[in-house]
C-alpha positions as CSV (number, residue, x, y, z in Angstrom):
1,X,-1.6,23.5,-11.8
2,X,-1.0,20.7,-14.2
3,X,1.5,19.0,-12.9
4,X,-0.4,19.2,-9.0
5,X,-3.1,17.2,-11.0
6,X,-0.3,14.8,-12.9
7,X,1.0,13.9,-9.4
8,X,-3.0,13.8,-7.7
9,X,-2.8,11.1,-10.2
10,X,0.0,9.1,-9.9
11,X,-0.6,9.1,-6.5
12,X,-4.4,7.9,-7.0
13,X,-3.0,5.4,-9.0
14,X,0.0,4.4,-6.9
15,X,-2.5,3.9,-3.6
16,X,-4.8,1.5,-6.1
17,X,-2.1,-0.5,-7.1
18,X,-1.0,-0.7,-3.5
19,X,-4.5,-1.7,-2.5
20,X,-4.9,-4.5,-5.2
21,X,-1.8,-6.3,-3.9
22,X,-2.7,-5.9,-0.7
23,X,-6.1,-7.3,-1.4
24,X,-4.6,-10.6,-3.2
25,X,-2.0,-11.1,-0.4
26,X,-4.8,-11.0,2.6
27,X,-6.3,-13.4,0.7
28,X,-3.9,-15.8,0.2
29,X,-3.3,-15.5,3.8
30,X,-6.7,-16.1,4.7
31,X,-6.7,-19.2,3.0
32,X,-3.6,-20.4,4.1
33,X,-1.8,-20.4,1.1
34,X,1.2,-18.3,2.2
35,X,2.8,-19.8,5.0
36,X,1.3,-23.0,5.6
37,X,-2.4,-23.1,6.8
38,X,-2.3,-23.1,10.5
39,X,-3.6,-20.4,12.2
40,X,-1.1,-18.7,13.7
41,X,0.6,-18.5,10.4
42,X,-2.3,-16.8,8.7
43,X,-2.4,-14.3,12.1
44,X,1.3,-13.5,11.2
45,X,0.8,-13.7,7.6
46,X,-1.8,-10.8,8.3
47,X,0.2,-9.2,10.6
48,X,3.3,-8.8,8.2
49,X,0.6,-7.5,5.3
50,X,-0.8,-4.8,7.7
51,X,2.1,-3.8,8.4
52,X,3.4,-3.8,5.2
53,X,0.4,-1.7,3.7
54,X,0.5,1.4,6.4
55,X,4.1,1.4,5.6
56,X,4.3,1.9,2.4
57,X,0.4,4.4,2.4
58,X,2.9,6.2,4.7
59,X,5.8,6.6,1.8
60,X,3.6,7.5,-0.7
61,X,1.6,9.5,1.4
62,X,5.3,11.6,2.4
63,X,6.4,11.3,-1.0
64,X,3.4,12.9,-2.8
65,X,3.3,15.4,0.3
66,X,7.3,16.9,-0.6
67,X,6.1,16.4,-4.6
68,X,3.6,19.1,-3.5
69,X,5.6,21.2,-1.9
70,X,8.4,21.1,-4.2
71,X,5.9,22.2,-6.7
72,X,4.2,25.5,-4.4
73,X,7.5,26.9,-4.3
């Protein structure tokens, strides 16, 4: 049981890291600091940080699911 909560928690932390960065980087592409300030930069600066983000929730998300498994067994 310890180590289920051990992992609960370096997931927790893992997804609040993940969310931080994602939170500076949407920023700087709001603002137009990342690619130049036109428009359809910041749409594709977005874009690419979406993308980014569900990708990797999606890795840590599989990756803590098989660290629970592993750890049933």
């Amino acid at each position: 049981m310890i180590a289920i909560e051990q992992q609960k928690t370096q997931f927790q932390a893992q997804v609040g890291s993940l969310a931080t960065y994602n939170s500076s980087y949407t920023t700087k592409c709001l603002l137009g600091q990342v690619h130049g300030g036109e428009p359809e930069f910041k749409e594709t600066c977005l874009v690419s940080c979406v993308d980014r983000f569900i990708d990797t929730t999606l890795s840590i998300t599989n990756r803590f699911t098989q660290m629970v498994q592993k750890s049933s067994h």
